[in-house]
Phi, psi and omega in degrees: 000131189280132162283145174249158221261111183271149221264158131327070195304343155303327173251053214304141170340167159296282223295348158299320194278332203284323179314282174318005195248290184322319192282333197288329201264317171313336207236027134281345189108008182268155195292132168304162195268133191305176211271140176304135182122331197241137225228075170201207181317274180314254204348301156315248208316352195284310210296307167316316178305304197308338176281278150046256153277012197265331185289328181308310175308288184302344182276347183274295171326277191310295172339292180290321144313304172310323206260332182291305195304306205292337193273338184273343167277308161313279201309340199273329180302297171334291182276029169249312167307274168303349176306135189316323212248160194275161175226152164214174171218120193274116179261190194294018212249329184104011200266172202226107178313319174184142171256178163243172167290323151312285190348297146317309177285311160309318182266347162080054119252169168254164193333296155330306197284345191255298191338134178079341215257114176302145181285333159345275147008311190271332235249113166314125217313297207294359188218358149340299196299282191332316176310299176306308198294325195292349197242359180276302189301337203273310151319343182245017206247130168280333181253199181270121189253186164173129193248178136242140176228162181268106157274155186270116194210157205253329179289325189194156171288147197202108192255122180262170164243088189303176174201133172216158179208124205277167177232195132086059189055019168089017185264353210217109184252116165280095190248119190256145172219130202225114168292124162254036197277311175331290193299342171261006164296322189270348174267357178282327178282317191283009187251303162320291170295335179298314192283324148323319161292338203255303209275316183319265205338307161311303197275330185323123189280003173273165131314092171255157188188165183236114185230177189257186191293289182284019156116346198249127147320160201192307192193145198200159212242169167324299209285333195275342189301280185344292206268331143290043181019037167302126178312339169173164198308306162325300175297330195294286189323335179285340187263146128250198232253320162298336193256010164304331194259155168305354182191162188286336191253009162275326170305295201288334135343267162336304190288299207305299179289347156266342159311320175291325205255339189079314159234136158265142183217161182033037203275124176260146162171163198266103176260160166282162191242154192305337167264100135038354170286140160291123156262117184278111181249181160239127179263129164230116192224168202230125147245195185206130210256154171294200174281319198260039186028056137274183175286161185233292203193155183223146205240137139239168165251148186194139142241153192302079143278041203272318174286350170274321178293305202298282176325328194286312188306301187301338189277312168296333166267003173252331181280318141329295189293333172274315159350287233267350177293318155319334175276279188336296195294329181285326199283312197257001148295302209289313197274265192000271176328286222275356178261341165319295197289313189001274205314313181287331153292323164307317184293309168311274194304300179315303170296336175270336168296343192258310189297343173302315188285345144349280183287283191341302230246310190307324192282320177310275149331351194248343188221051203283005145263034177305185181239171197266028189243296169333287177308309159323326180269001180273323191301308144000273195293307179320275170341295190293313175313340181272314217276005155290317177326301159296308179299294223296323171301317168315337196291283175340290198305323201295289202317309193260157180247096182302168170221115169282145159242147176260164164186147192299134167209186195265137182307315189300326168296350154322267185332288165310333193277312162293015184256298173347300177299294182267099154280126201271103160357155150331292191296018184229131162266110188224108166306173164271151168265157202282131172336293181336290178313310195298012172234021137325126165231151188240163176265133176193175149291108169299291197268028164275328187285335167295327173275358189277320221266339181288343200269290182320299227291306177315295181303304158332307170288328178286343198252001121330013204299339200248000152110204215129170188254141182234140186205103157316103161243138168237122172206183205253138131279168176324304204322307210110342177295174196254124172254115185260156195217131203217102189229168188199162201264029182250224192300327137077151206237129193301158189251022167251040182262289191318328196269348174219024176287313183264030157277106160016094154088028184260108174240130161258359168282170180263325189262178189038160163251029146109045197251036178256327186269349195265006144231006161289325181292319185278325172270016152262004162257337165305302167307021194037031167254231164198161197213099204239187178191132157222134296131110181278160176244138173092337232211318180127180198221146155243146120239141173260110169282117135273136204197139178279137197284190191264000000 
């Protein structure tokens, strides 16, 4: 059964043109045509006009169909020609049947010059084989096949992206070829930069890493492996970046404070290294938030500043040791001089101090109807001679090395002989000591240990002026040793003090020169005891005598 052939409206059927051949010869002026049945001259010729013109129609049809087709072959020529992208058609040989002018221009030839030319040929040496497989694969391919390749052109490098599809029963390859040299410039930059980026990453002597809000690590370089000594990179990434801080709420800080601040710069603080050791490092970190600002992810940089930390610490504490080896040293130049001197300012100073005090007990008796102004100003005059008396004994005792002998006696004769020495001011409230304690007996030198409590007592009283409580316990510790104890309600020693009361020539008084607690210390270690304090500023003083019992 014949199909029928859907018509053209431009081109109308035969039986139309023979209507239209008829009508046109009525408005030439020819006899219509006769009636069926009649059969002569006229009839034959009416059929010849009409044929005639029915052929004149179609030969004007077929004109005008040529002139559509020659107008629809130019624009298609056009845009075959000027279209961006190259076009070619490849035969089974690969050779090139026709181009376009991007083709040609993509090949640094004009148009004439490539034709009949295997394409091969254009083709960078090194990338041939890819090329062949490709118009081999494409020709045998019912669908679209499609490579990049290099062409070989002596001006410039020049990289395309083929696309083929074969046609004509699989003899004939249709091939688009679209320069991607731009695009493989930037992938050529962006491989670069990748890779530049890869070694900075790599060689960078900081730690760098990428980590999540919570903590898991994403990517980290050799130094960050390096300064938490992690056995390899693989364990880092396995780990996290919290159990690094010394505690979970030391972490979550951190993140808090960079969620606030956004950037960290010079952030110091101590993380553990995979053996337990600290590393003091410095951090600089940046995050990075979604649209709706939460954290997404945060990149640090961080190096090991822990031997810089060390050395700093040691530098600050050999500069504290040269202080005080320097102190030490003035201290013991300063005892040097003074033991030069000792002997000879003692002797020079006594004698004229024993005739004053001399003369003091002549004027006393020479005057026994003094006035009470009088009398005051010998006692006055008296005082200052014990207490020259004293410092020059202190020079001595400091300056020479006593061998005390020792030997048992009751703590209370101490006591009274030093109560004796010091008299206690009204304004001080001083209990009695219990009979008992004062019959405590110790192994010792009695007057060095008298000079120890006289030496306490002085200090109780001076540090007291507006008066206050002063209070002697004496008792046996767990040990066995005797502990005498000597307190006071006053003024009580600052406690960057403490540590330098019983040093050589250390005074916070205007009188004397600070050589009493720093032998009071010492002959009670010539007695195999100790002499320790303790103190509030503001608040009073305790010292504790410790001394061995017989």
């Amino acid at each position: 059964m014949k199909k029928d052939v859907p018509q053209d409206p431009k081109h109308p059927p035969a039986g139309k043109f023979r209507q239209q051949a008829q009508q046109r010869l009525l408005e030439r002026g020819g006899n219509p045509a006769p009636e069926l049945g009649e059969v002569d001259a006229r009839a034959v010729l009416h059929e010849l006009q009409v044929h005639q013109i029915e052929l004149e129609m179609q030969n004007e049809e077929l004109l005008r169909a040529q002139a559509e087709l020659e107008e629809v072959s130019e624009n298609y020529r056009d845009l075959f020609d000027f279209a961006p992208v190259g076009y070619f058609r490849l035969d089974e040989h690969h050779c090139i049947l026709e181009t376009n002018l991007s083709g040609a221009a993509m090949l640094g030839l004009d148009r004439a010059s490539v034709i009949h030319q295997p394409f091969a040929t254009f083709v960078a040496p090194s990338e041939r084989s890819s090329f062949s497989n490709f118009v081999e694969q494409a020709l045998a391919a019912d669908g679209k096949q499609s490579c990049e390749i290099e062409l070989h052109r002596a001006d410039a490098a020049v990289h395309v992206l083929l696309e083929g599809i074969s046609a004509e029963n699989h003899r004939i390859l249709r091939v688009t070829a679209t320069d991607i040299t731009k695009r493989k410039q930037i992938e050529q930059a962006l491989q670069e930069s990748r890779n530049c980026f890869h070694r900075m990453f790599e060689d960078d002597l900081t730690g760098d890493f990428i980590a999540l809000p919570d903590g898991r690590i994403v990517l980290c370089n050799p130094a960050f492996v390096r300064v938490f000594a992690f056995p390899s990179r693989e364990d880092a990434l396995k780990s996290n970046l919290a159990d690094l801080y010394p505690s979970r709420e030391d972490f979550l800080h951190f993140v808090n404070l960079l969620k606030e601040r956004k950037i960290l710069e010079r952030h110091e603080c101590d993380l553990r290294r995979c053996d337990g050791s600290l590393a003091r490092v410095v951090e600089n970190a940046v995050a990075t938030f979604d649209e709706h600002g939460e954290l997404v992810e945060f990149q640090g940089y961080l190096y090991d500043d822990t031997l810089r930390r060390e050395t700093e610490l040691q530098l600050v504490s050999s500069m504290a040791e040269l202080r005080q080896s320097q102190q030490e040293l003035l201290r013991q130049e300063r005892l040097a001089a003074l033991g030069l001197m000792a002997g000879t300012v003692a002797h020079e100073i006594r004698t004229p101090l024993s005739v004053l005090q001399n003369s003091l007990y002549f004027l006393e008796n020479c005057l026994p109807k003094a006035t009470q102004t009088t009398l005051e100003v010998l006692d006055e005059m008296k005082r200052a001679v014990r207490t020259s008396n004293r410092i020059i004994t202190e020079m001595l005792d400091f300056v020479n090395e006593p061998s005390p002998v020792r030997s048992a006696f009751p703590v209370g004769d101490a006591l009274s002989a030093a109560l004796k020495m010091v008299p206690i001011p009204k304004a001080i409230s001083f209990p009695e000591i219990m009979a008992e304690a004062t019959e405590i007996e110790v192994n010792a030198n009695l007057d060095q240990i008298t000079r120890i409590l006289i030496n306490l007592l002085q200090n109780a009283v001076q540090a007291m002026p507006n008066g206050g409580d002063l209070k002697i316990g004496v008792c046996r510790e767990d040990d066995g040793r005797i502990s005498i104890r000597v307190s006071d309600t006053g003024c009580g020693i600052p406690s960057e003090n403490l540590t330098k009361i019983f040093e050589p020539l250390f005074s916070t008084k205007t009188t004397g020169i600070g050589l009493g607690l720093a032998i009071a210390r010492r002959y009670a270690e010539l007695n195999g005891g100790a002499l320790t304090v303790e103190s509030e500023s503001g608040r009073g003083t305790s010292f504790r005598l410790l001394l061995a019992s017989p």
